[in-house]
DRENTORKOL-3810 file (N, C-alpha, C; in nm, 4 decimals):
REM DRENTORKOL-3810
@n.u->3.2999; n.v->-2.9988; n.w->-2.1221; ca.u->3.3867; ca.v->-2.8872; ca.w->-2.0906; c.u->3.4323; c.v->-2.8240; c.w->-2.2226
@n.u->3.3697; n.v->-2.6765; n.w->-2.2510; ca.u->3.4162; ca.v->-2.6299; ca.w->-2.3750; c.u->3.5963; c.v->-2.6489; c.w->-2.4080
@n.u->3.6418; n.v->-2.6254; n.w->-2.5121; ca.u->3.7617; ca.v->-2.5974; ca.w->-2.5337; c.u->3.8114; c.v->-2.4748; c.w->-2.6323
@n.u->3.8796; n.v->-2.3671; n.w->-2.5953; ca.u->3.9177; ca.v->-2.2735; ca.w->-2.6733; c.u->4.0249; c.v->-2.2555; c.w->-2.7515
@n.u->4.0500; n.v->-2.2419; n.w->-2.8565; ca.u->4.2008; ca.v->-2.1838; ca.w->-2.9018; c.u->4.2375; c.v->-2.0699; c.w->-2.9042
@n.u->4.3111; n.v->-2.0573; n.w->-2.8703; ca.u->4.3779; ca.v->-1.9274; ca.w->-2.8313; c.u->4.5022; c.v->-1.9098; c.w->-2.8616
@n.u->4.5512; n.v->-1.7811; n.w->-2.9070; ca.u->4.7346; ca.v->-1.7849; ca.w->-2.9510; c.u->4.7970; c.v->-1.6770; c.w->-2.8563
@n.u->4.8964; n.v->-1.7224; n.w->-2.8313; ca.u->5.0449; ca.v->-1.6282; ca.w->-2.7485; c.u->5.1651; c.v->-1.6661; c.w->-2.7957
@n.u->5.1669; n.v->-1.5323; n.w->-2.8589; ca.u->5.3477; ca.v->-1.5120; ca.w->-2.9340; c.u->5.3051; c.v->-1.6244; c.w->-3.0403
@n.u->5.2447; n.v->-1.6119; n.w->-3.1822; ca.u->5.2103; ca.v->-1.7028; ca.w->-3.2766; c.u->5.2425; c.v->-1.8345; c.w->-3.2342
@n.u->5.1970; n.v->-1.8655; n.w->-3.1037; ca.u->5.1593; ca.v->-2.0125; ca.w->-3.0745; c.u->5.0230; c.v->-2.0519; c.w->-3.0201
@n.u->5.0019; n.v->-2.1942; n.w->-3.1266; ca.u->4.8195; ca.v->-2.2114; ca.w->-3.0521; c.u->4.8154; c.v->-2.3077; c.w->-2.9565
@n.u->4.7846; n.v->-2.2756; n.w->-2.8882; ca.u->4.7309; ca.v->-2.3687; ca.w->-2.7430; c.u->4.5971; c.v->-2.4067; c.w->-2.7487
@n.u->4.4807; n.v->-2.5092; n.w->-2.7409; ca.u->4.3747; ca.v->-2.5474; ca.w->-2.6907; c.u->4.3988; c.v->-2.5431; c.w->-2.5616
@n.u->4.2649; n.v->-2.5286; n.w->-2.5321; ca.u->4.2768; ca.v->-2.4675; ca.w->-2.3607; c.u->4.1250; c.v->-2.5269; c.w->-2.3501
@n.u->4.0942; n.v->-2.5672; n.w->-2.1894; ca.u->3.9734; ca.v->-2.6307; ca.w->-2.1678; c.u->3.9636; c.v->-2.5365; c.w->-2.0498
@n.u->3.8015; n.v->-2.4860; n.w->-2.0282; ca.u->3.7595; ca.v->-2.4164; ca.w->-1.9413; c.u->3.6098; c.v->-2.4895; c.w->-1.9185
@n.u->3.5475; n.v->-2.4328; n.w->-1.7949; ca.u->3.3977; ca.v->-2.4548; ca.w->-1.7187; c.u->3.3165; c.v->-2.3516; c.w->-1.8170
@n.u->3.2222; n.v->-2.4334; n.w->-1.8340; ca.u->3.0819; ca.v->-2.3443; ca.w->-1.9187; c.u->3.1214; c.v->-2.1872; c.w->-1.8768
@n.u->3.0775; n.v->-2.1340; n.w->-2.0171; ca.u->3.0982; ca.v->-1.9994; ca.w->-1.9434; c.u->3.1498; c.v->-1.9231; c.w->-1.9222
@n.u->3.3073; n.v->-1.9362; n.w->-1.8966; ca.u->3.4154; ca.v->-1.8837; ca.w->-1.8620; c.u->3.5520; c.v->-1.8343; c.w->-2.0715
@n.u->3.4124; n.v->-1.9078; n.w->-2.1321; ca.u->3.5117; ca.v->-1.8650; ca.w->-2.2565; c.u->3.5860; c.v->-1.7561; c.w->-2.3379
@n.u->3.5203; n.v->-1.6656; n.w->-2.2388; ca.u->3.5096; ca.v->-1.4789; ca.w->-2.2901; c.u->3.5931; c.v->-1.4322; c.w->-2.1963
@n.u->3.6049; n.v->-1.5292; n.w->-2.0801; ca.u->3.7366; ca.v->-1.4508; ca.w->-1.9698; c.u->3.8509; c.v->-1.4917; c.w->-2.0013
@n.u->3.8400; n.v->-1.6154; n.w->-2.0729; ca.u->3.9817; ca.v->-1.6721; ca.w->-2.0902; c.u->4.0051; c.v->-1.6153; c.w->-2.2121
@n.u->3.9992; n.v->-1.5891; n.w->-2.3349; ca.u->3.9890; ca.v->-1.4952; ca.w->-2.4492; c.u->4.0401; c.v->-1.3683; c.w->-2.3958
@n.u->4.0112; n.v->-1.3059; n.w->-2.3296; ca.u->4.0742; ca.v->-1.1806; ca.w->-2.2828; c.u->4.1552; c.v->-1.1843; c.w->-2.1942
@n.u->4.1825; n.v->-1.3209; n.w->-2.1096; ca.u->4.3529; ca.v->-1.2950; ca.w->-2.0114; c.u->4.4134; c.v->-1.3675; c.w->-2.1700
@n.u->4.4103; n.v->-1.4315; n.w->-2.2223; ca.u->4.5049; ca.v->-1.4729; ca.w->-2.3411; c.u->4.5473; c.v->-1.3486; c.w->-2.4362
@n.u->4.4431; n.v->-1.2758; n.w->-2.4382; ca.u->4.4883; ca.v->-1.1654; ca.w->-2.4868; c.u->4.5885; c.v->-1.0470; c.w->-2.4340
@n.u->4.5345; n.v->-1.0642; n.w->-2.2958; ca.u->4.6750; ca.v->-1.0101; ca.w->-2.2501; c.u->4.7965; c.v->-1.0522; c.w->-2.2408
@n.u->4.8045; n.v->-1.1783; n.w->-2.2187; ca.u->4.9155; ca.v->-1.2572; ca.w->-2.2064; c.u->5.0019; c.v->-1.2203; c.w->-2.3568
@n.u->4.9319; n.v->-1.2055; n.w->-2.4910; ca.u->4.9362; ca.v->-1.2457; ca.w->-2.5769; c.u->5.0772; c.v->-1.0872; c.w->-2.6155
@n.u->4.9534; n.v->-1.0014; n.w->-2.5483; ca.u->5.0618; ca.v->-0.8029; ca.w->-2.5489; c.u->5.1547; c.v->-0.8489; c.w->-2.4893
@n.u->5.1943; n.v->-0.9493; n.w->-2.3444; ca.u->5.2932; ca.v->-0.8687; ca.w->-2.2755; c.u->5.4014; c.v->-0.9924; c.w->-2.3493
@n.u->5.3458; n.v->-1.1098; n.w->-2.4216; ca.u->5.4416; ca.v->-1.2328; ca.w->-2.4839; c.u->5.4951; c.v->-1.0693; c.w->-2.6116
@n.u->5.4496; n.v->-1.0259; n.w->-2.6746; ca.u->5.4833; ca.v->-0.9456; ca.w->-2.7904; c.u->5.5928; c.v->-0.8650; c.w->-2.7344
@n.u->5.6045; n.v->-0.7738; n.w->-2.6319; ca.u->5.6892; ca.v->-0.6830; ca.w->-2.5509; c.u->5.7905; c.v->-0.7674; c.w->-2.5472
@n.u->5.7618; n.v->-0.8669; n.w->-2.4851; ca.u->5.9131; ca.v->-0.9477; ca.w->-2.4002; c.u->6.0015; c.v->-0.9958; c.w->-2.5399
@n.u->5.9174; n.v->-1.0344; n.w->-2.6458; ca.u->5.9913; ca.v->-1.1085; ca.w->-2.7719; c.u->6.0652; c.v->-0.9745; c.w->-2.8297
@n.u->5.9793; n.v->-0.8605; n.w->-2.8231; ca.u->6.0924; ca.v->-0.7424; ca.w->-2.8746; c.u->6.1671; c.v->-0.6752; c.w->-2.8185
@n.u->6.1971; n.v->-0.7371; n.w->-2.6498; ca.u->6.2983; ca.v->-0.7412; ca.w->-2.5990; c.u->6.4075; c.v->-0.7675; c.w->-2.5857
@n.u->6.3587; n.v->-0.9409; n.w->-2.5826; ca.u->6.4801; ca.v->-1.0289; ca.w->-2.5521; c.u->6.4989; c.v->-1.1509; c.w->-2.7068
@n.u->6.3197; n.v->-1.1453; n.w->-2.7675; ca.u->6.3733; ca.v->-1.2208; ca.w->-2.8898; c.u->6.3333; c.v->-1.3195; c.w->-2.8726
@n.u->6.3210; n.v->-1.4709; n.w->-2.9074; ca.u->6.2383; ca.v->-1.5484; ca.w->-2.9256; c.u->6.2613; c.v->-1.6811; c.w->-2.7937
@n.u->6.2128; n.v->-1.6807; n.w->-2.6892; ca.u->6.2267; ca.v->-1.7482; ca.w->-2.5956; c.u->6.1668; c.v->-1.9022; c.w->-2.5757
@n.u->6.2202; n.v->-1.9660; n.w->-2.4799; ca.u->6.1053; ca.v->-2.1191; ca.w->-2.5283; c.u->5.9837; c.v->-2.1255; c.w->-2.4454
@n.u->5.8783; n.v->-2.1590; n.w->-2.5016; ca.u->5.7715; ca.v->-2.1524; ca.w->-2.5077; c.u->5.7445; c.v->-2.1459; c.w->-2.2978
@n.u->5.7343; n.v->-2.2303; n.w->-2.2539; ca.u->5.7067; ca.v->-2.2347; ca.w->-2.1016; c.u->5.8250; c.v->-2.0751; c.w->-2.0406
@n.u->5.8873; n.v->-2.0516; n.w->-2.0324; ca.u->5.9842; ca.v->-1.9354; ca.w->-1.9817; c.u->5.9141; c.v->-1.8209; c.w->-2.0662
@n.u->5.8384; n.v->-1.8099; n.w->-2.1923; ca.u->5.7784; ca.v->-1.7080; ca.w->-2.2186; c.u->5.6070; c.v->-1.6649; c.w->-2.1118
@n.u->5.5904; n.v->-1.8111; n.w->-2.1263; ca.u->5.4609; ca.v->-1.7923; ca.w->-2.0624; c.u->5.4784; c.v->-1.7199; c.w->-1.9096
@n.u->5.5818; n.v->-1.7847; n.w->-1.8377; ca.u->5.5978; ca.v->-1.7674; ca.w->-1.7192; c.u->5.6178; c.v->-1.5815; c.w->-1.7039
@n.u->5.7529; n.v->-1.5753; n.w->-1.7773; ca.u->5.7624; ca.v->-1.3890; ca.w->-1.8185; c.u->5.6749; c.v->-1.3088; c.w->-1.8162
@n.u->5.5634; n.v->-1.3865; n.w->-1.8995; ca.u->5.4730; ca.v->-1.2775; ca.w->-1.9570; c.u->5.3266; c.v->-1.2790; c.w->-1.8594
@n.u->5.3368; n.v->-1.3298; n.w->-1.7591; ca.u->5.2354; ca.v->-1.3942; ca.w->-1.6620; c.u->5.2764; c.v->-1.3055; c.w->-1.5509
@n.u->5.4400; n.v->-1.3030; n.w->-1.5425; ca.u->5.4937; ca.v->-1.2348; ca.w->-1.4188; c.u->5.4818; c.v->-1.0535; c.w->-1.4392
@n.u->5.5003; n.v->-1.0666; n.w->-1.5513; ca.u->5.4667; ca.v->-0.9199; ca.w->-1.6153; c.u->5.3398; c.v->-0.8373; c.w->-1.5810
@n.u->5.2409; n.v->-0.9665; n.w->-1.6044; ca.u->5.1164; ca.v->-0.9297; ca.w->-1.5811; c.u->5.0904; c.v->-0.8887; c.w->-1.4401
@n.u->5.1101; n.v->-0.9608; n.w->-1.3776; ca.u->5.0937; ca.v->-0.9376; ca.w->-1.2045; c.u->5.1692; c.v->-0.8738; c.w->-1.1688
@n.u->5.2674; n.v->-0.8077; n.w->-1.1974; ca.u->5.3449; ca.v->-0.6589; ca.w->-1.1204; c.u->5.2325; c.v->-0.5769; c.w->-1.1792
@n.u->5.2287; n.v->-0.5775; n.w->-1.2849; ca.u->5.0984; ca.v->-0.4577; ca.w->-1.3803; c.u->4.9571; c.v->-0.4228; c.w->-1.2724
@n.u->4.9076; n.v->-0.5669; n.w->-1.2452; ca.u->4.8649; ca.v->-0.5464; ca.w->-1.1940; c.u->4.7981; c.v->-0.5085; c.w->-1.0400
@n.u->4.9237; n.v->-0.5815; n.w->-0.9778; ca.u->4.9798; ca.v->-0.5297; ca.w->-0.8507; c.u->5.0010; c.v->-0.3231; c.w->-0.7899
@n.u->5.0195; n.v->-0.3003; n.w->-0.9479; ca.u->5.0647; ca.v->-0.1657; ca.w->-0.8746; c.u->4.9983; c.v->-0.0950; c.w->-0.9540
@n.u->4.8765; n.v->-0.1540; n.w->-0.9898; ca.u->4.7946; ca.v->-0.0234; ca.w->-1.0187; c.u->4.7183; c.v->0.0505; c.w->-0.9580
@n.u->4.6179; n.v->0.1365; n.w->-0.9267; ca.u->4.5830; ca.v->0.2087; ca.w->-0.8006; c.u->4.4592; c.v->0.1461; c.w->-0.7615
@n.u->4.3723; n.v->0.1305; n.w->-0.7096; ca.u->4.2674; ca.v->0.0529; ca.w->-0.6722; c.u->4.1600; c.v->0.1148; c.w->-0.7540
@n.u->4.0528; n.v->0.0749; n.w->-0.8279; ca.u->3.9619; ca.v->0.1476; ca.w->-0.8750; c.u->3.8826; c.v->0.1542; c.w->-0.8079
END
């Protein structure tokens, strides 16, 4: 099972994914990574699990209400 590193809000996580999947997870981390940046120049430096969660919940209204392509 490959393993990736990946950073959100200058923190590194290893992360384990299924063959394959290393280029999808690279790009939701990357998003995660914009909406961790927004929330920190919001509210400022949060602890690590309550950022993730924020910036996860962020994501899914985003993407909830966007128009259907």
């Amino acid at each position: 099972m490959p393993e990736v590193t990946i950073e959100i809000d200058g923190r590194t996580f290893e992360v384990a994914c299924q063959e394959g999947e290393e280029s999808y997870l690279r790009f939701a981390a990357k998003l995660l990574d914009e909406e961790a940046a927004v929330l920190s120049a919001q509210v400022g430096r949060v602890p690590e699990a309550r950022m993730l969660l924020m910036a996860g919940a962020r994501l899914r209204t985003i993407h909830h209400t966007l128009p259907p392509a």
